[in-house]
Structures are given as C-alpha cells and as structure tokens.
C-alpha positions as CSV (number, residue, x, y, z in Angstrom):
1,X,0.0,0.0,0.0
2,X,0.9,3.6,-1.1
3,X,2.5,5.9,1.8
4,X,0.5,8.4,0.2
5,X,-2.6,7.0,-0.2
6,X,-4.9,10.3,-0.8
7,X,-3.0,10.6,-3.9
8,X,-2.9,6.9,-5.3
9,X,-6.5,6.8,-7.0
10,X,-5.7,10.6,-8.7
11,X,-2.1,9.0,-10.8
12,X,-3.8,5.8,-11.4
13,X,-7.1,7.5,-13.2
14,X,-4.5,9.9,-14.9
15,X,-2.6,7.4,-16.5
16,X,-4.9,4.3,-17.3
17,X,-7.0,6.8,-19.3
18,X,-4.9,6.9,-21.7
19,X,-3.2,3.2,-21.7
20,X,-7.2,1.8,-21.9
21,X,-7.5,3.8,-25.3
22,X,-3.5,1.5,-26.2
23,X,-5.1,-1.4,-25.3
24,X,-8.7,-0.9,-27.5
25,X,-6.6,0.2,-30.5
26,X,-3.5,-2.4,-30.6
27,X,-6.6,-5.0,-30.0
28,X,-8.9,-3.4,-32.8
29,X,-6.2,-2.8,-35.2
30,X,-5.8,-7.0,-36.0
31,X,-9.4,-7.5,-36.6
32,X,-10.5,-4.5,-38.3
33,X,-9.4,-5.5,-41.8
34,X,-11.6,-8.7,-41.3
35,X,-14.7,-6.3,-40.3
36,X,-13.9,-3.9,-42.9
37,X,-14.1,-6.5,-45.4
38,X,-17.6,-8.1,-44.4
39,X,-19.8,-5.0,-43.1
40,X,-22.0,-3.7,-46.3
41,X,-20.2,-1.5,-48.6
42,X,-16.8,-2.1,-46.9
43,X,-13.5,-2.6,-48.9
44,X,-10.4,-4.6,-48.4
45,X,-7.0,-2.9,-48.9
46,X,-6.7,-3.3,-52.9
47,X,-3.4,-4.8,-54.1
48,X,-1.9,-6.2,-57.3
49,X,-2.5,-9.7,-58.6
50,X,-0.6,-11.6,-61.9
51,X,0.3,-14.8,-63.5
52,X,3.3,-16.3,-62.5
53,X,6.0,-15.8,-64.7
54,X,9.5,-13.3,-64.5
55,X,9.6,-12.0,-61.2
56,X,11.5,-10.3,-59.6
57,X,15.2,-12.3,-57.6
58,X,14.0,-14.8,-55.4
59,X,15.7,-14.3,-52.6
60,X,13.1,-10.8,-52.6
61,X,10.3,-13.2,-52.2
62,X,11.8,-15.8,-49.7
63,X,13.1,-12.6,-47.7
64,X,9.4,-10.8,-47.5
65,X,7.5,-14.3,-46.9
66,X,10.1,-14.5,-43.8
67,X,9.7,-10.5,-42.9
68,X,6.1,-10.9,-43.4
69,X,6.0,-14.1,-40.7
70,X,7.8,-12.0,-38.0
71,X,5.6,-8.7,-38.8
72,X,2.5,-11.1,-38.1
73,X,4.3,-12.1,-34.8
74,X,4.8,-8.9,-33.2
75,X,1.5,-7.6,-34.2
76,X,0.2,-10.4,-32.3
77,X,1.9,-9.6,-29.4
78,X,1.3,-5.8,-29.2
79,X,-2.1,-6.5,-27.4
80,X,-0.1,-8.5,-24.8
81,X,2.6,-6.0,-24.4
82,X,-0.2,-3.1,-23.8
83,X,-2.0,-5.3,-22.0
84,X,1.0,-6.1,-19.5
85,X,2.0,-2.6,-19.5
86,X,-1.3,-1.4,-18.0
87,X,-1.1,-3.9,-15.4
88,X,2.2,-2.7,-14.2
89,X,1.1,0.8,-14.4
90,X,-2.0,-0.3,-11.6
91,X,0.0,-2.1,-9.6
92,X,3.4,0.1,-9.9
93,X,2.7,3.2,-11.5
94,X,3.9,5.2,-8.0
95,X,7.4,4.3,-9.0
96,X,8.3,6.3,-12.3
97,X,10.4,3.7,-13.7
98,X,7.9,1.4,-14.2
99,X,5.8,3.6,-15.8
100,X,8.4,5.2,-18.3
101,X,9.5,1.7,-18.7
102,X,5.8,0.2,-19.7
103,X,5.6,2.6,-21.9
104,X,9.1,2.3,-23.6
105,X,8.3,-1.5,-24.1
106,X,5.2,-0.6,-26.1
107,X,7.0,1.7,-28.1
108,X,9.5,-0.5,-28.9
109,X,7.1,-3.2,-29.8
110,X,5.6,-0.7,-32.0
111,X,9.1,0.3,-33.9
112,X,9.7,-3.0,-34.6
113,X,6.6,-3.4,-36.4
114,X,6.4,-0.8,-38.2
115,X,9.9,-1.1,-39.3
116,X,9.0,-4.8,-40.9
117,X,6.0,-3.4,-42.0
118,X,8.5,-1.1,-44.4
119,X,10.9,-3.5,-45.2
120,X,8.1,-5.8,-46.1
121,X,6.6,-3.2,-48.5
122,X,9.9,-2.0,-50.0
123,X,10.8,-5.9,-50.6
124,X,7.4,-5.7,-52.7
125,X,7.3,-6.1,-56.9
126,X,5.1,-5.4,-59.4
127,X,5.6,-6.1,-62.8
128,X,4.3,-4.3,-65.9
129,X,1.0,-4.9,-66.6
130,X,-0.3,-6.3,-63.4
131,X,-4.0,-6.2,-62.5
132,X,-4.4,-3.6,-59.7
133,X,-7.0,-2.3,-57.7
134,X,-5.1,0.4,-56.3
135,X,-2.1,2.2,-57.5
136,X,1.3,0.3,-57.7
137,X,2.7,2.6,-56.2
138,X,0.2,3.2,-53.0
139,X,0.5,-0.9,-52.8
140,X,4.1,-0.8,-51.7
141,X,3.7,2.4,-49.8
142,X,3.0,2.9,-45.9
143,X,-0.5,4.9,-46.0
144,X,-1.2,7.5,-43.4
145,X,-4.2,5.3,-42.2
146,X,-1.2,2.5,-41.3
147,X,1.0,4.9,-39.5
148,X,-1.8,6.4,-37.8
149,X,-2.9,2.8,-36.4
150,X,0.8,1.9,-36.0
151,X,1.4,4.3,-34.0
152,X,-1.4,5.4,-32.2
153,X,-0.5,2.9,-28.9
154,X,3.1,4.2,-28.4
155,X,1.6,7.8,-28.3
156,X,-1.0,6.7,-25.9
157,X,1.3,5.3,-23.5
158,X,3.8,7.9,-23.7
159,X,0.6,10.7,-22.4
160,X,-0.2,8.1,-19.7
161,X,3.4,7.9,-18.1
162,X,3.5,11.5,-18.6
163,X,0.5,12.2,-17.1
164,X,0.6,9.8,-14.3
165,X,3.9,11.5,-13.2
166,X,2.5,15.2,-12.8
167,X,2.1,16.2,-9.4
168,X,-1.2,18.1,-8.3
169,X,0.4,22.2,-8.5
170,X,0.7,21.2,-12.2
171,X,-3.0,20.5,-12.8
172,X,-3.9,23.9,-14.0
173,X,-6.1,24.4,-17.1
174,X,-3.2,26.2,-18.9
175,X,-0.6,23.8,-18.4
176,X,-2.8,20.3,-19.1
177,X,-2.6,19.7,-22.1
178,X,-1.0,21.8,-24.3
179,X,2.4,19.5,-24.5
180,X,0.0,16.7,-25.2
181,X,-1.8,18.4,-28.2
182,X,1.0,20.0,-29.7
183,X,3.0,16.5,-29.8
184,X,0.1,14.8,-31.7
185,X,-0.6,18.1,-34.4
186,X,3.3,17.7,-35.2
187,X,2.6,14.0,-35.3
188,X,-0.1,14.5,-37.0
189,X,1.3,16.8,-39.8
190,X,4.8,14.7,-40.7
191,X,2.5,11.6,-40.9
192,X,0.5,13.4,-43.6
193,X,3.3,15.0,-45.4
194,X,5.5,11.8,-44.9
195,X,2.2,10.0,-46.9
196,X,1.5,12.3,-49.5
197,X,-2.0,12.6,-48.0
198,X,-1.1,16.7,-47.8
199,X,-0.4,17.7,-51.7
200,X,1.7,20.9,-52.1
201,X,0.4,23.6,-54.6
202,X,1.6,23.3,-58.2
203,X,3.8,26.3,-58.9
204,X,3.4,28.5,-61.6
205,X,4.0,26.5,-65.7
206,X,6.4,27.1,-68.1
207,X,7.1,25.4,-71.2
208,X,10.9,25.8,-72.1
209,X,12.0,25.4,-75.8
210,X,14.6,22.9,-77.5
211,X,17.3,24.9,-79.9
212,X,15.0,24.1,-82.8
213,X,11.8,25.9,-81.0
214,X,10.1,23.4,-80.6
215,X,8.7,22.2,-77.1
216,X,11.5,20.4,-75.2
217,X,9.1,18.4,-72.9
218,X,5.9,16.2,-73.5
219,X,3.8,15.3,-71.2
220,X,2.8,11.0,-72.3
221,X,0.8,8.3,-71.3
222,X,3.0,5.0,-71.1
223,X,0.2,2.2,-70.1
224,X,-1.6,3.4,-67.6
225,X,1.0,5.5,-66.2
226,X,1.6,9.2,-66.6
227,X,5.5,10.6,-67.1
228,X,7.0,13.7,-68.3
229,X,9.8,13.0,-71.9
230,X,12.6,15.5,-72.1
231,X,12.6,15.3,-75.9
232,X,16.2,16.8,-75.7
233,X,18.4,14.6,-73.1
234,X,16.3,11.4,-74.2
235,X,15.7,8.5,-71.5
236,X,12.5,7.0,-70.2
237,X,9.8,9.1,-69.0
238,X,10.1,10.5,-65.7
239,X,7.0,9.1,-63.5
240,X,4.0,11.3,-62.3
241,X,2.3,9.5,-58.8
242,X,-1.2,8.8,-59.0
243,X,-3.7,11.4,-57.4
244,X,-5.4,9.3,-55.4
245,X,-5.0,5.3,-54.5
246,X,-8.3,4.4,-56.1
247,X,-7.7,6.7,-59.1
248,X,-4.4,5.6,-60.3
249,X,-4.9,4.6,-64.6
250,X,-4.7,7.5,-66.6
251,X,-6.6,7.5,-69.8
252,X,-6.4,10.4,-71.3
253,X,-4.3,14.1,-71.5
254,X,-4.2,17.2,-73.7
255,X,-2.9,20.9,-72.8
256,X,-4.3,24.1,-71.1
257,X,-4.1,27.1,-72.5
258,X,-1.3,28.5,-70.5
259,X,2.2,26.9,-71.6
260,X,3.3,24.7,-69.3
261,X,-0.1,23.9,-68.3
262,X,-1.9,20.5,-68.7
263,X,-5.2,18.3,-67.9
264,X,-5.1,14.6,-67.5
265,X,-8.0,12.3,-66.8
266,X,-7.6,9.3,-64.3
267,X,-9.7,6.5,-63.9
268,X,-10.1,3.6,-61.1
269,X,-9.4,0.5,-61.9
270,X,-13.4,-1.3,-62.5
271,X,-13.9,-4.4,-63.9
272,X,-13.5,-5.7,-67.2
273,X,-12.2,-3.3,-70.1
274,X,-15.2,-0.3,-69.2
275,X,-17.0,-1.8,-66.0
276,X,-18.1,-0.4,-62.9
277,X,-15.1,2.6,-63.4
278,X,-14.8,6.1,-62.2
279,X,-12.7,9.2,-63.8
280,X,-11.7,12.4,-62.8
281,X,-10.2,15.3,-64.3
282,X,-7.0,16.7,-62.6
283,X,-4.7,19.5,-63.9
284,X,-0.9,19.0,-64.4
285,X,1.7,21.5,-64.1
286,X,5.2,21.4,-65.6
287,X,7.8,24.0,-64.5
288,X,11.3,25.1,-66.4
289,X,13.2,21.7,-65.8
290,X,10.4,19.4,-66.7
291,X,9.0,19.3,-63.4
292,X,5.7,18.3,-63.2
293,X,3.2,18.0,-60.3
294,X,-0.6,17.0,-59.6
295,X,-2.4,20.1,-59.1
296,X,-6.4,20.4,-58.0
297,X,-9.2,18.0,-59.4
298,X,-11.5,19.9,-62.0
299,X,-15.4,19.6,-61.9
300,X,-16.5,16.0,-60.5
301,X,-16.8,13.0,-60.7
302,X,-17.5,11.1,-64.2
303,X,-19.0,7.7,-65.0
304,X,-17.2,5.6,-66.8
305,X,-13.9,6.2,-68.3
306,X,-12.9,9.1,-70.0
307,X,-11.2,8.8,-73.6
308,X,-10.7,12.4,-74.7
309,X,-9.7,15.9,-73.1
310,X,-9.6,18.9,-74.9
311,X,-9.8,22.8,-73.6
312,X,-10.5,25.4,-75.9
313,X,-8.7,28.7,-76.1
314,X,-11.5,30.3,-74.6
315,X,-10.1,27.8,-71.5
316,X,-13.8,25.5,-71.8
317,X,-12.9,22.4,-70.9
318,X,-15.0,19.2,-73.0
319,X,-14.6,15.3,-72.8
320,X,-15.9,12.5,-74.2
321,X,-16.2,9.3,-72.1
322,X,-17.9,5.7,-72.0
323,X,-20.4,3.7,-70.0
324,X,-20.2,-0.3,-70.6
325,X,-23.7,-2.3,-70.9
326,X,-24.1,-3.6,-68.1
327,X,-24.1,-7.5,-68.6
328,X,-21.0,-7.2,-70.7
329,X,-18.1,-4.9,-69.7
330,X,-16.0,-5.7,-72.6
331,X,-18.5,-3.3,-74.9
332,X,-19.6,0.0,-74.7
333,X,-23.2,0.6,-74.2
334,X,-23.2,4.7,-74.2
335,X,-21.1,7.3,-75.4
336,X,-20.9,11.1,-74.3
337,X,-19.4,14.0,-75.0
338,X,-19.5,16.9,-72.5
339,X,-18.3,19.4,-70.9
340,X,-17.2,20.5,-67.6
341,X,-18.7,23.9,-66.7
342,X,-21.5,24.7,-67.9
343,X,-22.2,20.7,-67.4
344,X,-23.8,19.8,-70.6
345,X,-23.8,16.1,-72.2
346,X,-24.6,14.5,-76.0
347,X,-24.7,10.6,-76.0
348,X,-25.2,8.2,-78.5
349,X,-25.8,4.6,-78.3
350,X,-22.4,2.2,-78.8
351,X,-19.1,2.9,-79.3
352,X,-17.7,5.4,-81.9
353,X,-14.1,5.3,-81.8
354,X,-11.4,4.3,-84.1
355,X,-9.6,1.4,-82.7
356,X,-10.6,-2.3,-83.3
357,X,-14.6,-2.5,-82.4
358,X,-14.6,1.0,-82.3
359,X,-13.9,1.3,-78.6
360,X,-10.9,3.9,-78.9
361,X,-10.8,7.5,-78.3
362,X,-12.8,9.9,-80.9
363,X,-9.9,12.4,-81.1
364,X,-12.2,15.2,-79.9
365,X,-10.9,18.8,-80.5
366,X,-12.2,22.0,-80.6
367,X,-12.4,23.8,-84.1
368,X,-13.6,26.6,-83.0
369,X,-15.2,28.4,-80.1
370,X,-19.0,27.0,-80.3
371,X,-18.0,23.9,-82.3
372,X,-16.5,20.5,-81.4
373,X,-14.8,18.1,-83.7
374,X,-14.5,14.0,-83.1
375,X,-14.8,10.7,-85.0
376,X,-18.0,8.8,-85.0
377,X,-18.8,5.0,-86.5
378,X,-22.2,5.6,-87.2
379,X,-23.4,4.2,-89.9
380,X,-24.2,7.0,-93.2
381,X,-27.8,7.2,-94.6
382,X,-28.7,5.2,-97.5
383,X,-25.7,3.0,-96.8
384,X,-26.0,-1.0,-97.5
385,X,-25.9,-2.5,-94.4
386,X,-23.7,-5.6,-95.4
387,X,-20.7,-3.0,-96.3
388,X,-20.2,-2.1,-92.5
389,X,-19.6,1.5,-90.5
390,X,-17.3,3.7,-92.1
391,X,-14.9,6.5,-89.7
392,X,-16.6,9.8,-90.3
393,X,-15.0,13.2,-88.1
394,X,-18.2,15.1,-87.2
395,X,-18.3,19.4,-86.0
396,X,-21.1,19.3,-83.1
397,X,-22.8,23.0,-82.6
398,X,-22.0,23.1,-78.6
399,X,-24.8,26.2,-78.8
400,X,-27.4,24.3,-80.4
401,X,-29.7,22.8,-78.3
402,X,-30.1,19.1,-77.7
403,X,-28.3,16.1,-76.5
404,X,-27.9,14.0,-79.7
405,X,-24.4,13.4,-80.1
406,X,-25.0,12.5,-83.8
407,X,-26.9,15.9,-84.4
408,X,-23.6,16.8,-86.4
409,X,-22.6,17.8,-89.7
410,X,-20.0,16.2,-91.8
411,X,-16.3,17.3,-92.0
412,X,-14.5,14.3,-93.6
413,X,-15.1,10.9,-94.0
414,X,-12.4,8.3,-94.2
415,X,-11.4,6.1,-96.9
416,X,-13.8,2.7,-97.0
417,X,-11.1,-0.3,-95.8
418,X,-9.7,1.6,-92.8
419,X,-10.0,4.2,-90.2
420,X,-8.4,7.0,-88.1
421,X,-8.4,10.1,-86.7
422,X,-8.0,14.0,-87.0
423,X,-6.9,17.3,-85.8
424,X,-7.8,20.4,-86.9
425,X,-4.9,22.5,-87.6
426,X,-4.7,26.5,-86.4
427,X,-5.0,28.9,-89.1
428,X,-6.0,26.4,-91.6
429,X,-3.2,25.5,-93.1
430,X,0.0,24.0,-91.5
431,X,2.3,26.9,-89.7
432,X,-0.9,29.1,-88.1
433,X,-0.7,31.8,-85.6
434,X,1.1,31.5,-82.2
435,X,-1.2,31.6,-79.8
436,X,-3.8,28.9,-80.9
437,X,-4.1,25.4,-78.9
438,X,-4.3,22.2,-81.2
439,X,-3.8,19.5,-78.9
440,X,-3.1,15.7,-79.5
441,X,-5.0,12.3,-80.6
442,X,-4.3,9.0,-80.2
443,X,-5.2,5.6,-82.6
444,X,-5.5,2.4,-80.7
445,X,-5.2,4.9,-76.9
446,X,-6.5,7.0,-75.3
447,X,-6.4,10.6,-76.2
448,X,-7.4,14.5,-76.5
449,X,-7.1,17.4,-78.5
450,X,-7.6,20.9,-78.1
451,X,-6.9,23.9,-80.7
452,X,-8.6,27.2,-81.2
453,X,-8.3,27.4,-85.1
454,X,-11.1,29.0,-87.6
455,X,-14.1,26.8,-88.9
456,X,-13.1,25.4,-92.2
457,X,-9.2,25.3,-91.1
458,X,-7.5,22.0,-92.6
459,X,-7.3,18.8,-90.9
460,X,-4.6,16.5,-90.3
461,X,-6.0,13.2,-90.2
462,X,-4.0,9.6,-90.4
463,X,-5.6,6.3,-91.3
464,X,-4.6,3.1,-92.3
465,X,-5.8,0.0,-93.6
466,X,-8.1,-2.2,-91.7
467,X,-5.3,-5.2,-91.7
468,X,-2.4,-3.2,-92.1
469,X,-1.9,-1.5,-89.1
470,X,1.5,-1.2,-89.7
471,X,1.4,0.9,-92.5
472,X,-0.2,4.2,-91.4
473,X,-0.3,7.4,-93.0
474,X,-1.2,11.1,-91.9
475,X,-2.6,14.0,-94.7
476,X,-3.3,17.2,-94.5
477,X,-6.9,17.5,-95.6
478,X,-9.5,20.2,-96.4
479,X,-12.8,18.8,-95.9
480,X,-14.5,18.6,-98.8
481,X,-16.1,15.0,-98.2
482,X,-15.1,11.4,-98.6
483,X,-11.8,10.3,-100.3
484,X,-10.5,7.9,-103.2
485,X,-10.2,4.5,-102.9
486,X,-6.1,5.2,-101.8
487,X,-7.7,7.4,-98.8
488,X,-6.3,10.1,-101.3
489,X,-8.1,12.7,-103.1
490,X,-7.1,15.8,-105.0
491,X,-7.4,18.0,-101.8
492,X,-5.3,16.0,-99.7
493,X,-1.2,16.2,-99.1
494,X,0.6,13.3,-98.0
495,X,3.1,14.5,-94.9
496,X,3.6,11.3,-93.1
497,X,4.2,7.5,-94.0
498,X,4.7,5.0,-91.1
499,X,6.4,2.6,-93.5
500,X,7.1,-1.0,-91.4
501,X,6.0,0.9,-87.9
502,X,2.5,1.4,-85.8
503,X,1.1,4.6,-85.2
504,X,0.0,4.9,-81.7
505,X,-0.5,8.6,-81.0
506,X,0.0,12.2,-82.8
507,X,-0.3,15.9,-81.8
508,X,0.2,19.0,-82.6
509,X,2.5,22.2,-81.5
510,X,0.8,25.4,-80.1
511,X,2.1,26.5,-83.3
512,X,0.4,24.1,-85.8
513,X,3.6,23.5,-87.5
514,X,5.1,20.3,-86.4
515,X,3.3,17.2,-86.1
516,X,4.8,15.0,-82.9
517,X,4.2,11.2,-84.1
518,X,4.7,7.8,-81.7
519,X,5.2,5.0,-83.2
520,X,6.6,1.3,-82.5
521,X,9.2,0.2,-84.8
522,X,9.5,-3.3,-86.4
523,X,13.5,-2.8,-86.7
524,X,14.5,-3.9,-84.1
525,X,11.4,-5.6,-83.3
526,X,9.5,-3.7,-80.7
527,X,11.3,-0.3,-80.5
528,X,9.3,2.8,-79.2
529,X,9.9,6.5,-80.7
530,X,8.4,9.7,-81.6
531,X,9.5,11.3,-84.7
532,X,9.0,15.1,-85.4
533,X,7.3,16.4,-89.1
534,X,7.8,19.9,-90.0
535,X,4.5,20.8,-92.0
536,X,5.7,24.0,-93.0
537,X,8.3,22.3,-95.5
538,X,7.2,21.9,-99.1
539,X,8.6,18.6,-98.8
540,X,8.4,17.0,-94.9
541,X,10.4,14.6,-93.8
542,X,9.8,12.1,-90.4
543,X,12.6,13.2,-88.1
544,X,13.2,11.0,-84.6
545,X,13.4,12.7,-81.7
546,X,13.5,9.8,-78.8
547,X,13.6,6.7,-78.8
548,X,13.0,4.5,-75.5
549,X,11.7,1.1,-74.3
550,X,8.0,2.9,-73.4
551,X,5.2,2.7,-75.6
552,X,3.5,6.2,-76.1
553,X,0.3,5.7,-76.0
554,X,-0.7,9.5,-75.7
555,X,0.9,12.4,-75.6
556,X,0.8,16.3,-75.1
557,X,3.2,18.7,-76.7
C-alpha cells in the first residue's frame, strides 16, 4: 500500500485513461481489416495480382514471406505488451520507472513493427501490366491510415506515463494539455506529409523550348501511367504519382491554355475493359526543368472512363467518355461528349471510336469556339448494311440545343477499308498563328485534343488500312467529303508515312507546324519512338526525336 494514499486513486485514473485507449486500439487494429471487409459497402485494402512468370530475384520473395511471418508475430503480441503494460502501471505506476518503462516497451514493440512493415513493403514487386485495384505505387507504400494505427498505442502510452507522473500544483487548465496536443498536431502533420496525403500547390507553368523551337518536354501516357519526356536529353519518361490510390490509370491528357499547363484524366481500376469505373479530371503543371506535379481536381466525378480531353482557347474544358452495358463490360453501351462547366452532355448509343470495335478515343478537339470536332462509326444514310460502318469526323454546334451526339454535320469521312483520326490544324493551313491550342489524338489509346483554329481550317488526319496496321499514313486534308479508294483525293497532301511501324498517337505544337508522331518500330522488333514532321516544308520529312523502351500511347506537346 501507497504511503501516500490520498494521492494513489488521482495517478492511477491519470494514467490508465490513456493506456485503456492503447489497449482498444493495438486489439482493434488485427481485426478491423476482417470487419472492414464483411460490413455492407466495406472494402479490403486493394493490391496487385498476376500470372506467375519473370519476377523479380527470389531471394526478394523468400526474404518478404520471412519479414512478413515475423511482422504477423509482433503484431500479435502488441495486445499482450499493452495489456502487460497497464497492469504494471495499476499495480506500480507510483514508481516512475515502471511507468516510463511500460511505456518504452510498447513503443518498442511498436518500432519493430512498423519497421518490418517497411521493409516488407519495399521488398514488394510489381511487374508491368499487373491487375491492380489500387495504384502500384500506394500498394508498396506505408498509407497515413497505417502509421496512424501503427502508432497510435506508443503515443498513448507515452501521455499516460507523462500524465501519471504530474504532481497536483501542475493540474492547472493552462498547463494540461498543451504538450499533449502539440506533440500529436506535429505528429499529425509529418505523418501526412510523410504519406502524400497533404499535396503541395503546383507552382506557376512554363514550357521551355529545345534549340530548334520546338517544345523540349511532352507530357505522355505509357500504359496506364503518366510521365514527363525530355525530348532533348532522351531517357525514359520521368513518372508522375497517382492522385489518389483508387484513381491511379490514366486515360487520357491534352494541354491548357497556359504553356506549361496541362489536364489529364484518371480512372479507377473497375472491372472488365469499361466496368463499374470512375474518372476524374486533374490538372498537371510542368515547370522550367520538366518538373511536373498533380495540381487540383477539375469539376467531379464522371461515370465511366474518360477517352478524350480537350480545352478550348477560350479555357472550356470538354470530354468524351464511355459507360459499358451492363451485362458485358467488354463493350460499350453509351457514349458522351460533354463538358465541364456549364455541365452539358450529348450521348449516342455504342461505341464510336477508331480502334478495333470502335472502342478507342474519338480524337475530340475543338475547331472553334461554339463547335466540337471528333470521329464517329455511325453508320451513313442510304448506306447498305452488309458493307459495315465507315470512320466519319463530325463538328457538333456546342450552342445548339439538344443532347444528340450525332446531331452533327460532316467534316470528312475516311477512306472505306480503314479508319483514323484527326486534328484540326490552327489557321487552316500548316504553320498558323502562335497563340492557338491544337492538342493531340491518339489511334488504338487513349487521347485528346484541343486547338482554337477558324471553322473550315484544314485537318490533319491519319488512317490506315483495316489489316495493315503497320502501314499508317497522316494528310493534310481540307474537308471537302469522302476520299479515293487510296484514302487520297485531289485535296489531300501526303506528310507522313509509317512505313514498317505502328502509329500509336500524334499531336500537334501550339504553333500548328510540327506534327509529334509515336510510333513502334518493327526494326529492331519492338522499338518505341516519336519522330518530329515539320508541315511547314514543301517537302516534310519524319525526323526521330526519342527513342526509348516505353510505348506512347498519348501524348501532349
């Protein structure tokens, strides 16, 4: 018994009020994944799954199956260690070194889990092309939620011995609790920094120019991932993170108005090819050393998954995206066009894109102010049935009203036998003013566009035979109606041949000059490159730029 046993019940209540909360926590935190995962609506923490195959040494694997085992092992025992510790502080807690060393033992404990937990995660892989439900990235990463639960008993025990030791002249209101609540805000704020759940603020974009002029940087889509390619220096494309966890696959990018400036769409990861999937718009900012950070999230949320960006130069921001029918989400059910403020949608039935089944991007641009450019499949009037759907690039009124996306009048259709897409191309003809915004389109990927050029401005527009993919072409074209046989007519230039090589993606400068081209290479067999076309030469000719073991399969310039 205490000699001092007035003051024995005001310690004890001081400190087991805060080694109770310990003791809930380090006991909830092993079975709330399992309750997550059954109560309605709940989700289990998303990873990556894939075939067995290439992976990464083995010793990786037979390391983290043996860090995982003792992880498991001292998160079992934290309860007990808690649970011990609060029993020492009832029975002992007058004597200061059993407190501070109760509590030092859970915070030990807790070190040494969250140090496995790390070296668990960092012995993590993820090959190319794994099926995720969360970002790679966030999969081998230690989430503030983690460190939060992690860490949450050691700071509880730490308050209890300190607040079991004060004596009663140090009960004051001012002097309380102040050391307690300033620990845990500073806590607080380096677990969200540490996390990335606290996202600085994009500075201000710049676009610097290569020697020639031209835009040293492009912003690209490799897979599903975003990056930034220094068109100059060469090398692979320097990774962007993923926004959020859930919203990690990006579909889709073109550029803002201001140089520098950018919008990319991102979409969860659903089911199937358009299932059950989410997208949002975010804009990207790219400083004077090809920098580029995640800035704010623009409008809301969309359903389904967004295939095309593309801002006017007015700064209005439109989209086109795609809803899957519901029993199949391999095919497309529904696809819009819209934009973001004022909200305003035009659907039509099925897919109208330009890749196989028509379930590609529509290469929508703007051609002007009020009017809205983008491929469609739908089938012509009057046409036999038998002879199939023809590519057509349709102008849509954005100031008309209505919601039929079809409610559009002709620009150019493409040559029966194969398909493609188009830009329009500032000034209307190829070297327009500074100052307008063409953007970029994509065959096969997802892609956008954006320009600001005059109605009736030329097009570039590629295509390619239906079985010859490999063989791809780009013209310049003033729309006039359907072409020859060739995909040729009298109106149209030739500026770029593909030759033995796939065309993946093509864009435009500010300018409207130079054409930006990705392609993948049959010599040597699976080569990635973007080549440069100067449209302003009576005579142009494919020049490569990069060349890199990424496919392109978007890109902003």
């Amino acid at each position: 018994m205490s000699v001092v046993p007035s003051a024995v019940p005001a310690w004890r209540s001081r400190a087991l009020v805060w080694w109770w909360p310990a003791l809930a926590v380090a006991t909830a935190r092993l079975g709330w994944p399992s309750l997550v995962a059954v109560l309605p609506g709940g989700r289990a923490g998303g990873g990556c799954a894939w075939f067995a195959g290439d992976t990464a040494e083995p010793w990786k694997w037979e390391l983290a199956d043996l860090v995982a085992e003792a992880q498991a092992r001292v998160a079992l025992g934290l309860p007990v260690v808690v649970g011990l510790g609060a029993w020492l502080v009832a029975c002992r807690g007058e004597r200061a070194g059993a407190r501070i060393w109760a509590a030092l033992a859970v915070a030990g404990v807790v070190a040494a889990d969250h140090v496995l937990l790390t070296v668990r995660l960092w012995l993590g892989w993820t090959p190319e092309g794994a099926d995720c439900t969360v970002a790679p990235e966030a999969a081998h990463a230690v989430s503030a939620g983690q460190l939060v639960w992690t860490f949450a008993p050691a700071v509880l025990a730490m308050a209890g011995a300190w607040a079991a030791g004060r004596t009663p002249l140090e009960r004051s209101h001012r002097q309380s609790w102040w050391p307690v609540w300033a620990a845990a805000a500073l806590a607080a704020g380096t677990v969200l920094a540490a996390s990335g759940t606290l996202r600085l603020p994009a500075g201000d974009p710049e676009q610097p120019l290569a020697p020639d002029g031209t835009p040293r940087y492009a912003l690209v889509i490799t897979g599903d991932r975003l990056g930034v390619l220094d068109l100059v220096a060469g090398g692979e494309p320097r990774p962007l993170p993923a926004p959020d966890p859930a919203f990690f696959q990006y579909t889709a990018i073109t550029r803002d108005t201001r140089p520098g400036g950018y919008l990319a769409a991102v979409s969860t990861a659903g089911d199937g090819a358009f299932g059950g999937r989410s997208s949002r718009v975010y804009r990207i900012v790219m400083d004077g050393d090809g920098g580029a950070a995640v800035g704010d999230q623009v409008g809301g949320d969309l359903a389904g998954t967004v295939l095309d960006l593309a801002v006017s130069a007015r700064g209005q921001i439109a989209y086109s995206r795609v809803v899957a029918v519901p029993a199949d989400t391999l095919r497309v059910a529904t696809t819009f066009v819209g934009l973001v403020a004022p909200r305003r949608e035009w659907s039509a039935a099925g897919s109208h894109g330009a890749a196989g089944g028509n379930a590609g991007p529509l290469g929508l641009h703007w051609r002007d102010a009020g009017t809205l450019a983008f491929h469609t499949a739908a089938e012509r009037a009057g046409r036999v049935a038998a002879a199939g759907r023809t590519g057509r690039v349709v102008a849509l009124d954005v100031t008309r009203p209505g919601s039929d996306l079809l409610a559009a009048r002709e620009l150019h259709t493409l040559a029966d036998g194969g398909d493609g897409l188009a830009l329009s191309i500032p000034g209307g003809t190829p070297g327009g003013a500074p100052g307008d915004t063409p953007g970029s389109t994509s065959d096969g990927a997802p892609g956008g566009a954006s320009d600001g050029s005059a109605p009736g401005g030329a097009l570039a527009v590629s295509w390619a035979a239906a079985h010859a993919w490999h063989d791809h072409r780009i013209t310049v074209v003033e729309p006039s109606g359907p072409s020859g046989p060739s995909g040729l007519s009298g109106k149209e230039r030739l500026v770029f041949a593909s030759g033995q090589a796939t065309l993946h993606a093509f864009t435009l400068d500010r300018t409207g000059r130079h054409l930006l081209v990705s392609l993948v290479t049959e010599r040597p067999r699976g080569a990635y490159e973007l080549v440069r076309v100067d449209l302003g030469s009576p005579e142009p000719r494919p020049r490569r730029v990069w060349q890199g073991a990424s496919p392109v399969a978007s890109l902003a310039w």
